[in-house]
C-alpha positions as CSV (number, residue, x, y, z in Angstrom):
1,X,82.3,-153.1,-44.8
2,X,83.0,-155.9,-41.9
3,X,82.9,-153.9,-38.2
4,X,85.6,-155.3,-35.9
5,X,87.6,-157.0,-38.8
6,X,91.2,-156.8,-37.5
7,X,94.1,-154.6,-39.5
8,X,96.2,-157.0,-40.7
9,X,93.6,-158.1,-42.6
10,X,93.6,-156.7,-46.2
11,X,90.3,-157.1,-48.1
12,X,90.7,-156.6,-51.8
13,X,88.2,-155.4,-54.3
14,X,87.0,-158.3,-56.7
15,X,88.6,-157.2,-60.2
16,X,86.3,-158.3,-63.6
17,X,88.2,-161.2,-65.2
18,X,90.0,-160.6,-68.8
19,X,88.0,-161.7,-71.8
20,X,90.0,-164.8,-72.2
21,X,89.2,-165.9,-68.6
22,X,85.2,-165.2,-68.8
23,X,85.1,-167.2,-72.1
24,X,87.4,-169.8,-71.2
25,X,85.1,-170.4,-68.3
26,X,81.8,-170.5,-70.3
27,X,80.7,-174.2,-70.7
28,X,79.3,-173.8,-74.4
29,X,78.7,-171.2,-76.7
30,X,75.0,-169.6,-75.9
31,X,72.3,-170.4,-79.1
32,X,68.9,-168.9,-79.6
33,X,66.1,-170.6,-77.8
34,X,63.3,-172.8,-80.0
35,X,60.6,-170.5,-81.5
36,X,58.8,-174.2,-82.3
37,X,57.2,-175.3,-78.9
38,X,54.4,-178.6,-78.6
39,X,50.9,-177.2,-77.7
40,X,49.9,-180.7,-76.4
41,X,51.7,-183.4,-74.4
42,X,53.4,-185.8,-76.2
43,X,53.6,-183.8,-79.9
44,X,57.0,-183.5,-79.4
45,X,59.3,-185.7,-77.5
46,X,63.6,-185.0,-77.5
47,X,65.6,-188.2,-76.5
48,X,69.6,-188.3,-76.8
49,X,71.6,-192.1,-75.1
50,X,74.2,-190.8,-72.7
51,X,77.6,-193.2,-72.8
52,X,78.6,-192.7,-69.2
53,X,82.3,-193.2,-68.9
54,X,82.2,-196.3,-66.4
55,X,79.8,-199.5,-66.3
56,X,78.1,-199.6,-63.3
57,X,77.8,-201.7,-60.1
58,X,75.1,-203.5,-61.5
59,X,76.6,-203.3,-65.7
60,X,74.5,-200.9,-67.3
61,X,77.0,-198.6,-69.4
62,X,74.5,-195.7,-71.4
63,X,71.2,-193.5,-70.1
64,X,68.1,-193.1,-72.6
65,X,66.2,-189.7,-71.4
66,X,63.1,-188.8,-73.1
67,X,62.1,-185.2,-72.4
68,X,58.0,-183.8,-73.4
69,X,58.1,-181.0,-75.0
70,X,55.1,-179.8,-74.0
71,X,55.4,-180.9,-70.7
72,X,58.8,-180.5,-69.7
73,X,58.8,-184.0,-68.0
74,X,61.6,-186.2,-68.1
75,X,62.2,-190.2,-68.2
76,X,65.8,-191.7,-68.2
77,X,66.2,-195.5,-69.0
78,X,69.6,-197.4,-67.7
79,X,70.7,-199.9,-70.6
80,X,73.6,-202.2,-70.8
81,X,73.9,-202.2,-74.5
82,X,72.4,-199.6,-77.2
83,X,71.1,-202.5,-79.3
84,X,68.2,-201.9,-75.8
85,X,67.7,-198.6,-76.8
86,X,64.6,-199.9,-79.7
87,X,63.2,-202.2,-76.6
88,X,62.6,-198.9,-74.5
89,X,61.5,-196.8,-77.2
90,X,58.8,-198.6,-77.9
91,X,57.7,-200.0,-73.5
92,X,57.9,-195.4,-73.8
93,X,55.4,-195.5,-76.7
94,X,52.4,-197.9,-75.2
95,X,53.3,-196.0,-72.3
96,X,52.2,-192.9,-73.9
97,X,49.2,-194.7,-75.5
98,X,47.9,-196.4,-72.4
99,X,48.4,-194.2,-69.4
100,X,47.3,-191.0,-71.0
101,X,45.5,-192.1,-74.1
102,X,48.1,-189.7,-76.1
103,X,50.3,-190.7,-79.2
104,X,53.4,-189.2,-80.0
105,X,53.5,-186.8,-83.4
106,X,57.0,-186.3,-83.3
107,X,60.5,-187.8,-82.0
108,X,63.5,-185.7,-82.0
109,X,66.6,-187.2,-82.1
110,X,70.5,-186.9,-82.4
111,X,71.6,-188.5,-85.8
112,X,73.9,-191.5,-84.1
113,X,73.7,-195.0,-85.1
114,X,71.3,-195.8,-81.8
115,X,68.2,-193.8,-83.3
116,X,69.4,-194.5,-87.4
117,X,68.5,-198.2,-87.3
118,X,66.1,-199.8,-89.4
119,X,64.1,-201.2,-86.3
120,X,64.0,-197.8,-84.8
121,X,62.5,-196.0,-88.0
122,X,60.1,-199.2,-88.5
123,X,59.3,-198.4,-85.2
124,X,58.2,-194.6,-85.6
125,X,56.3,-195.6,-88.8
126,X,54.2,-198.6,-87.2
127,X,53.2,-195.6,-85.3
128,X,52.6,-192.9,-87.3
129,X,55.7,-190.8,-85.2
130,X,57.2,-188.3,-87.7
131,X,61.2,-188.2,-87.1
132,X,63.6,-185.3,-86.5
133,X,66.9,-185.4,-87.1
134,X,69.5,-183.2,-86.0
135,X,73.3,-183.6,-87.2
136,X,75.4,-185.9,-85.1
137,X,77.9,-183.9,-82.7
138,X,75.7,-180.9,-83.2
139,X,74.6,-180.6,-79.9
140,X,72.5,-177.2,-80.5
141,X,70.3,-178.8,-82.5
142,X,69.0,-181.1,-80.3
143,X,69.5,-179.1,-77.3
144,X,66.3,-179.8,-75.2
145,X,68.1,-183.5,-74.8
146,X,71.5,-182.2,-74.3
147,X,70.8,-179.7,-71.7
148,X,68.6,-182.5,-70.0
149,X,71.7,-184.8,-69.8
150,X,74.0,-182.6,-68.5
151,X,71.1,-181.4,-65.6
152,X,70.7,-185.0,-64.4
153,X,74.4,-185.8,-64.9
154,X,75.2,-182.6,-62.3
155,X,72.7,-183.5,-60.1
156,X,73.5,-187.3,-60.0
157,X,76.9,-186.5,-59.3
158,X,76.3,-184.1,-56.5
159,X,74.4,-186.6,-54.6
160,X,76.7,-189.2,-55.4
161,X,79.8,-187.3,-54.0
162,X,77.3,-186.1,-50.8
163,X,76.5,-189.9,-50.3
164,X,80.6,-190.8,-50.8
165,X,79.5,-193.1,-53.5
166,X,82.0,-194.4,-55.9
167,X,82.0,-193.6,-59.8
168,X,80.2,-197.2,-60.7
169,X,77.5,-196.5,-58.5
170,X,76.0,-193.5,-60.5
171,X,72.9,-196.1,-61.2
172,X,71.4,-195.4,-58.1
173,X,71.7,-191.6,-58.1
């Protein structure tokens, strides 16, 4: 298809990869979408903690992201410890209250030891915030917040390799 491409160039046709190959490639198994979306922002807000694998230049070791449902905005919070995870939570609801006069109605969550606390669920009922759980390790379940992690981790990452930064300075990307 190339005019002028020399002879000894061979250009061979792209063959479909086996089975094996195409699934052994796929980065997760593919689940229905939600049918349950929020008709207003703030009814429904997915968080999950990210434990990056290095501490960072500056010590902060886990992400908090907060994604609307309704909205499909997105927060992220840098923490040193998850014990700070309650501390953010709750700067994220008066946030919610005071600069758009909205209240959360419910907080979906993984079910890890960060959101199972007994601050944490004093928190949501000070509040009137209904929780939902979804099984730990079940990552479908709470997939709004997992597929919100893994967008900002491949994004963070690409600008941290185009900036030649090292792997403890993913903080500032």
């Amino acid at each position: 298809m190339v005019k002028g491409a020399p002879k000894l160039i061979t250009i061979l046709t792209a063959k479909k990869p086996c089975e094996a190959c195409a699934k052994g490639k796929m980065p997760s198994c593919s689940f229905p979408p939600s049918v349950s979306r929020a008709m207003k922002p703030f009814q429904i807000v997915h968080s999950d903690l990210k434990d990056m694998i290095k501490r960072s230049f500056n010590g902060y070791h886990y992400v908090l992201t907060i994604l609307d449902d309704f909205m499909s905005h997105a927060w992220s919070f840098n923490l040193k410890k998850k014990s700070d995870t309650i501390i953010h939570a709750q700067q994220f609801v008066a946030y919610a209250k005071n600069q758009h006069n909205a209240s959360i109605g419910t907080w979906h969550f993984d079910g890890r030891t960060e959101f199972l606390n007994d601050a944490f669920k004093t928190m949501l009922r000070d509040n009137g915030i209904l929780s939902e759980t979804s099984m730990s390790y079940m990552h479908q379940q709470n997939g709004c917040a997992k597929c919100l992690n893994r967008t900002i981790m491949d994004k963070a990452q690409s600008m941290r390799f185009c900036a030649c930064l090292t792997d403890t300075m993913w903080e500032f990307s």
